[in-house]
C-alpha positions as CSV (number, residue, x, y, z in Angstrom):
1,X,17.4,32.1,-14.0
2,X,19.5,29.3,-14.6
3,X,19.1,26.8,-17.8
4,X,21.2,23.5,-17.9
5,X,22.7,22.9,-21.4
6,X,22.9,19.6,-22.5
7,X,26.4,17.7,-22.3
8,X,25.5,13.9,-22.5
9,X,29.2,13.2,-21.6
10,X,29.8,14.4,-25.4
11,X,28.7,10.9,-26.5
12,X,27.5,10.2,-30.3
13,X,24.1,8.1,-30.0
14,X,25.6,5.5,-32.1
15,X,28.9,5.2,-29.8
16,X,26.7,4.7,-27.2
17,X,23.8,2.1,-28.5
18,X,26.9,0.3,-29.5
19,X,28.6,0.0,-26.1
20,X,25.1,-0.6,-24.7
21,X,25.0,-3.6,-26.8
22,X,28.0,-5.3,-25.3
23,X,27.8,-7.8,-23.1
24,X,28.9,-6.8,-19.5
25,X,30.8,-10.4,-19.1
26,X,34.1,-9.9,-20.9
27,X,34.7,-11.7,-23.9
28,X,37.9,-13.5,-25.3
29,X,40.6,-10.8,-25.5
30,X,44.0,-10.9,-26.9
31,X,45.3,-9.6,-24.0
32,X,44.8,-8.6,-20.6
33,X,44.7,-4.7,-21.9
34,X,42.0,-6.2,-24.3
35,X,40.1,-7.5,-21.3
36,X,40.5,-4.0,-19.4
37,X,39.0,-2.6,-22.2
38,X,35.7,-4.0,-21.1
39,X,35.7,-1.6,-17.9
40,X,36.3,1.6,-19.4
41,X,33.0,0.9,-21.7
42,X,30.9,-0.3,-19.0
43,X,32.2,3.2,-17.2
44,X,31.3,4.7,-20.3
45,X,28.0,3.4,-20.2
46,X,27.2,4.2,-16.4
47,X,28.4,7.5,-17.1
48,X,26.1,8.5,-20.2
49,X,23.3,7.0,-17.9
50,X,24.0,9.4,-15.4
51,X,23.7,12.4,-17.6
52,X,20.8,10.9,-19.5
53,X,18.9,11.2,-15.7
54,X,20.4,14.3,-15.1
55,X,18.7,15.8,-18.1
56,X,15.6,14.1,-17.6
57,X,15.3,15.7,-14.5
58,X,16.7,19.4,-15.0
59,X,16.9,19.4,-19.1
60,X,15.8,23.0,-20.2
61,X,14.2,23.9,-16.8
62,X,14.4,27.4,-16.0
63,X,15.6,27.7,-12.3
64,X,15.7,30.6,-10.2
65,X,18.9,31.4,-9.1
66,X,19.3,31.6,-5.8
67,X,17.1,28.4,-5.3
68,X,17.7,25.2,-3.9
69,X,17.1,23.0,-6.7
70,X,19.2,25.1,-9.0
71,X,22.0,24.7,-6.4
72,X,21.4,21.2,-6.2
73,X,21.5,21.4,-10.2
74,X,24.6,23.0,-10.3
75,X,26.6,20.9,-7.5
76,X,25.4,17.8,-9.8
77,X,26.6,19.2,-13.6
78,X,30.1,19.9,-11.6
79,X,30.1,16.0,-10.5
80,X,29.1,15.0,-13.7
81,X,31.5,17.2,-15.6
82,X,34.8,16.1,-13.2
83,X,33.8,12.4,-13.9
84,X,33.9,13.2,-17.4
85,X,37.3,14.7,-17.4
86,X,38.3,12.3,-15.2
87,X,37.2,9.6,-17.6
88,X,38.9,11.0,-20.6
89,X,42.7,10.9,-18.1
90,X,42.0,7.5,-17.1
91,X,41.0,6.3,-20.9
92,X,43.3,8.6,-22.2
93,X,46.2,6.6,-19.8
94,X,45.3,3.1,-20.6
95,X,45.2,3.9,-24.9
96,X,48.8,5.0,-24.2
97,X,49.6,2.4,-22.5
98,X,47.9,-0.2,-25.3
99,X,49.6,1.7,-28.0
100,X,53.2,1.1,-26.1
101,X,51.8,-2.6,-26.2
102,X,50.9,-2.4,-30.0
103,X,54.9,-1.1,-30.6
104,X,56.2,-4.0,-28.8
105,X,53.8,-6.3,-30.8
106,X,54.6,-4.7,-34.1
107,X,58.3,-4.9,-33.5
108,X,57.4,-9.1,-32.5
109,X,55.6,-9.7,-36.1
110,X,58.2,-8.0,-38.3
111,X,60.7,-10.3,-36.5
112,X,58.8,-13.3,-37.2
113,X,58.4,-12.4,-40.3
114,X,61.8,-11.6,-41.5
115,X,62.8,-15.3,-39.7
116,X,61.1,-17.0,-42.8
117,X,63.7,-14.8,-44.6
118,X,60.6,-12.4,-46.0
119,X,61.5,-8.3,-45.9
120,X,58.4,-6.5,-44.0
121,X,58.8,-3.0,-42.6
122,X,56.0,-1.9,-40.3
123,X,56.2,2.0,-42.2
124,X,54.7,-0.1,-45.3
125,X,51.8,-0.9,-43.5
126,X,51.4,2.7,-41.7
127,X,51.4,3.5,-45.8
128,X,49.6,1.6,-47.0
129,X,46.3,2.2,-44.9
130,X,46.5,5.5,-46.1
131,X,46.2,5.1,-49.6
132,X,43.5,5.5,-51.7
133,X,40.9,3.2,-52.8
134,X,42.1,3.9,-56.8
135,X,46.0,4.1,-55.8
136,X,45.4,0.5,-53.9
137,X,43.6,-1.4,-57.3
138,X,46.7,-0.3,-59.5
139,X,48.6,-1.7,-56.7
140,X,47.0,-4.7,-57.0
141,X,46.9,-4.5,-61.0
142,X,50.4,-4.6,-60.6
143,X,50.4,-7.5,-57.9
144,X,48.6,-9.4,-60.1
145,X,50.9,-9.2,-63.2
146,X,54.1,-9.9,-61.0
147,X,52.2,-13.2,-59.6
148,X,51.1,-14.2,-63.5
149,X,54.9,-13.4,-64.8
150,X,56.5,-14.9,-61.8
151,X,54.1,-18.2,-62.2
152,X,55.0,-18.6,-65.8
153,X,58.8,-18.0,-65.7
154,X,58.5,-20.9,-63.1
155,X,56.6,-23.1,-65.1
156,X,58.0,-26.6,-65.8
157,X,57.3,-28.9,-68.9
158,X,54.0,-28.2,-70.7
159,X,53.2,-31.6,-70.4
160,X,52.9,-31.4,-66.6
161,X,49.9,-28.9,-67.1
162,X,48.0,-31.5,-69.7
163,X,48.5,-33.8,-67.4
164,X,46.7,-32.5,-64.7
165,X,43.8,-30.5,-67.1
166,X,41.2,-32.9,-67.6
167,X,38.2,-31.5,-69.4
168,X,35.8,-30.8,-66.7
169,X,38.7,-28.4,-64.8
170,X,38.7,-27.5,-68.7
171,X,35.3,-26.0,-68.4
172,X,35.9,-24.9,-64.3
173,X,38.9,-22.5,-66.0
174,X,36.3,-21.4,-68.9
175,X,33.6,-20.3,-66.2
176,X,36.1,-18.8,-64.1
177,X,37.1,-16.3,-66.9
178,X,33.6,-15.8,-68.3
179,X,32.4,-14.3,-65.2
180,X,34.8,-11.7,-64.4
181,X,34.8,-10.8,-68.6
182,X,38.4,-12.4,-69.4
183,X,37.0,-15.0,-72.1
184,X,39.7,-14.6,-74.5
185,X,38.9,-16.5,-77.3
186,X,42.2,-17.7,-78.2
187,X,42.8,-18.1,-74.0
188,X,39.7,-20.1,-74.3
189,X,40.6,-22.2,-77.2
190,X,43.8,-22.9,-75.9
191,X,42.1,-24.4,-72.5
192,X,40.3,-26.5,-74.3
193,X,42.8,-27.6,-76.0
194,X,45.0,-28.4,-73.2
195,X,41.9,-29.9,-71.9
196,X,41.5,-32.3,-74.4
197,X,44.9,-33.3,-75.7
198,X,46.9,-36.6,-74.6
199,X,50.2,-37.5,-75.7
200,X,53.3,-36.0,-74.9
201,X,54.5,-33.9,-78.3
202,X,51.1,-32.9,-78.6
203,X,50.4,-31.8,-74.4
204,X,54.0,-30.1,-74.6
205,X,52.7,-27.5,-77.6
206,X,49.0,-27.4,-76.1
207,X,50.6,-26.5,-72.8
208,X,53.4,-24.0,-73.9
209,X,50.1,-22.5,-76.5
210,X,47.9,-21.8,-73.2
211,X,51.1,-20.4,-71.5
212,X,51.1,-18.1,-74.6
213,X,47.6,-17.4,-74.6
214,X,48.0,-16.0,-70.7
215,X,50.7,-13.9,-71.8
216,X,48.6,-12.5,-74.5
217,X,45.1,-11.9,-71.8
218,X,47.4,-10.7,-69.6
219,X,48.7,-7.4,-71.5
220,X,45.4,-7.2,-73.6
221,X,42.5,-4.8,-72.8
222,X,40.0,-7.2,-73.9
223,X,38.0,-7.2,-70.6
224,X,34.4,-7.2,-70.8
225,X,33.5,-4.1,-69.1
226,X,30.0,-5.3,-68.9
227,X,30.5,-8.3,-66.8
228,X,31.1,-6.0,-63.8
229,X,29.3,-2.6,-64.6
230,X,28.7,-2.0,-60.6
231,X,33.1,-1.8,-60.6
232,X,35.4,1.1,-61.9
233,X,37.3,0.6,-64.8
234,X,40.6,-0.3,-62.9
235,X,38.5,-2.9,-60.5
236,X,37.0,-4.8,-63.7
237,X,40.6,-4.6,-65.2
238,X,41.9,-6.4,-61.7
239,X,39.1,-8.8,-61.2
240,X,39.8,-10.0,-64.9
241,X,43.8,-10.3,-64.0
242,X,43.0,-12.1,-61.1
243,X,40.8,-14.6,-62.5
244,X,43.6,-15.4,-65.3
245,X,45.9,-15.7,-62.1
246,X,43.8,-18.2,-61.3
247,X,43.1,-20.2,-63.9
248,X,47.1,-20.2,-64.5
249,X,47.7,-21.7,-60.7
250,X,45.1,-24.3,-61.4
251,X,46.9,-25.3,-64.6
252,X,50.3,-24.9,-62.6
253,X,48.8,-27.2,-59.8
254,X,50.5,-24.8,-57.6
255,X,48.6,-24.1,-54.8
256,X,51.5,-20.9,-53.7
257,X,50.5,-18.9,-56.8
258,X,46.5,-19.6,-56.2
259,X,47.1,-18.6,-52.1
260,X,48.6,-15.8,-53.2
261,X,45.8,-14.8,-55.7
262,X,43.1,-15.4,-53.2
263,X,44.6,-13.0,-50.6
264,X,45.8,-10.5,-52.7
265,X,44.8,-7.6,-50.6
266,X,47.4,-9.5,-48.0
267,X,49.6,-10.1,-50.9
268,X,50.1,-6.4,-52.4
269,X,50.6,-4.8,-48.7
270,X,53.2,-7.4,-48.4
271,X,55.0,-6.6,-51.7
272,X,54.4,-2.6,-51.2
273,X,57.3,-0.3,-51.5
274,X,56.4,2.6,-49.4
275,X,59.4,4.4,-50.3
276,X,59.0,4.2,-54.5
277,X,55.3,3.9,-54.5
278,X,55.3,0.6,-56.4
279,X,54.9,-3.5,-55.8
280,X,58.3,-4.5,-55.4
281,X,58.9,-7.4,-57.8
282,X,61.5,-8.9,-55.7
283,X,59.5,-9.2,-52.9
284,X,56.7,-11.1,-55.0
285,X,60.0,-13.3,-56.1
286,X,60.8,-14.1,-52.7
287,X,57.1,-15.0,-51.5
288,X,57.3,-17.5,-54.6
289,X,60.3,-19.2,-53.9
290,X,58.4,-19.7,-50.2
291,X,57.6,-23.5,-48.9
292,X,53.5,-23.9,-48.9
293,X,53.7,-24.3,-44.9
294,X,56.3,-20.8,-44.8
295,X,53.8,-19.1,-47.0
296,X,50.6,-20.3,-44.9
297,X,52.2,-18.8,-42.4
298,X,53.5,-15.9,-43.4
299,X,50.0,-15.1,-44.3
300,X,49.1,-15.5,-40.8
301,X,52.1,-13.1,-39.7
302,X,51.1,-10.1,-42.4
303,X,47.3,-10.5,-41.1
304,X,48.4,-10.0,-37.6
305,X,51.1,-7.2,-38.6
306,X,48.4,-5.4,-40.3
307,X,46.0,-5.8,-37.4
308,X,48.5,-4.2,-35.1
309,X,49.5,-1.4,-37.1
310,X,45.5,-0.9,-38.0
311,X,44.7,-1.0,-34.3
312,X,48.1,1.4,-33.6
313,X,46.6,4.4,-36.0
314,X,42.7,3.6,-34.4
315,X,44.1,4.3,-30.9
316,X,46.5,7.4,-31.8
317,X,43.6,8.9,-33.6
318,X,41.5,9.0,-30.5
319,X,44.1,10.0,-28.4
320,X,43.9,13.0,-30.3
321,X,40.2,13.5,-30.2
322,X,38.7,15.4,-27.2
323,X,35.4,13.5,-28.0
324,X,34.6,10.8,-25.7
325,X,32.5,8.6,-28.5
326,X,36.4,8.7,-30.3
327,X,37.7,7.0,-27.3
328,X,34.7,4.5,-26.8
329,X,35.0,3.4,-30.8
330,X,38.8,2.9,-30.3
331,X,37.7,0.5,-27.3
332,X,35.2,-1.5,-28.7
333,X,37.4,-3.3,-31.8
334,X,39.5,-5.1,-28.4
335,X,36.5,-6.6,-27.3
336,X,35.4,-8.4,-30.5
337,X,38.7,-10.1,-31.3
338,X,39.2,-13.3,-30.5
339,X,42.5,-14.6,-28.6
340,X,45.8,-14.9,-30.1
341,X,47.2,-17.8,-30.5
């Protein structure tokens, strides 16, 4: 008697309601391998339906040998299994060839980025993506208090911040720090007094006062951990850092140190030394001393960097795996980015 055990071309029912989802026309791609993407999971797909008949019809059936409908059984789990070997070569060929694209493209972005005279190693961001939730939040801890030192060594004249703090950004600041648990008191008074004050001798000492008060949040541990109970310790500690980051760039009126702030994820994989484990100061120096239009686009540069290297690791990882639903997941990701520019 022969019994047919169930293969299903190896594919994970999720893999598969996923590329089942797709849409069979071919959506924007970044590149023409993108685009031939779109066959190999619409293969994928005719495949797994192929199986999914083929156990519909002979699935745990007990067939005498020597009949004809086992034979006819067995000639069809041969097909089936040669298509699926097949499949994995011919997937397994064009990931290779994507990641020889992806090496190319990586090699492009570090170039652009080092022409706006920025340091960036693609090994940093290999690193980086395998780090650690908690070993990323100190990295951004420590982000975050090279962008509030850097800010204040830059600042100008007091009175240039008095100028621009008018009291309803007064009481915007005050919010800000109240909800991530980073109301100093004497941070807050020192708002409002900027806030409030006119004059020059007077805006000069309110100013250099709330630049003093930052200082002072910045290395205290006066964080309300119960304004974000649902974070860890080090996540409160970071969400409270980066509000006074950016209460400080809206007092700076520098829209650099508040870009900076906002994308700090960007920011810290930027500024990570992968060979001493740390933020390079230096680097946050040189993103600083940036033009706003060099900085945008610098931003733009790491995001795509950090895509390519992302995308790199997806692709080797499934080049490893023997599992088709490994191959299909490293797939579908091409077919949902939009194209480059």
């Amino acid at each position: 008697m022969i019994t047919r055990c169930p293969v299903l071309l190896r594919f994970a029912a999720a893999a598969a309601a996923i590329a089942l989802g797709l849409s069979s026309a071919a959506p924007a791609a970044a590149d023409d391998l993108d685009a031939e993407a779109v066959k190999f999971v619409q293969k994928a797909r005719a495949l797994d339906d192929q199986n999914k008949a083929f156990e519909r019809d002979y699935g745990g059936r007990d067939l005498p040998t020597e009949s004809r409908e086992a034979q006819t059984m067995l000639t069809l789990q041969a097909v089936l299994d040669k298509a699926d070997a097949d499949y994995q070569l011919e997937v397994n060929a064009f990931l290779s060839k994507k990641i020889t694209a992806l090496d190319a493209a990586v090699k492009k972005d570090v170039l652009n980025i080092r022409a706006l005279n920025f340091d960036a190693r693609e090994e940093q961001f290999d690193e980086w993506a395998d780090l650690a939730a908690e070993a990323r939040s100190d990295l951004n801890k420590q982000t975050l208090d090279a962008l509030i030192s850097t800010g204040m060594s830059g600042a100008q004249a007091g009175a240039g911040i008095a100028a621009s703090t008018n009291p309803w950004n007064a009481n915007k600041m005050i919010a800000r720090l109240q909800a991530a648990g980073a109301d100093n008191p004497h941070l807050i008074e020192a708002i409002r007094a900027v806030g409030a004050t006119r004059g020059k001798p007077e805006a000069v000492k309110a100013a250099n006062d709330f630049l003093d008060a930052i200082s002072k949040a910045k290395d205290a541990n006066g964080i309300r951990e119960s304004a974000l109970s649902a974070k860890t310790p080090i996540e409160q500690r970071n969400a409270g850092l980066e509000a006074i980051a950016t209460v400080l760039s809206w007092g700076l009126e520098d829209p650099k140190l508040s870009l900076l702030v906002t994308e700090l994820q960007l920011t810290t994989a930027a500024v990570y030394n992968n060979a001493a484990r740390h933020v390079a100061v230096a680097r946050v120096e040189q993103l600083t001393k940036l033009t706003e239009d060099d900085l945008k686009r610098l931003k733009l540069l790491i995001k795509r960097l950090k895509a390519h290297v992302d995308d790199r690791r997806r692709i080797r990882a499934a080049l490893e795996s023997k599992e088709t639903p490994d191959k299909v997941r490293a797939l579908l990701p091409m077919l949902e980015r939009p194209a480059e520019g």
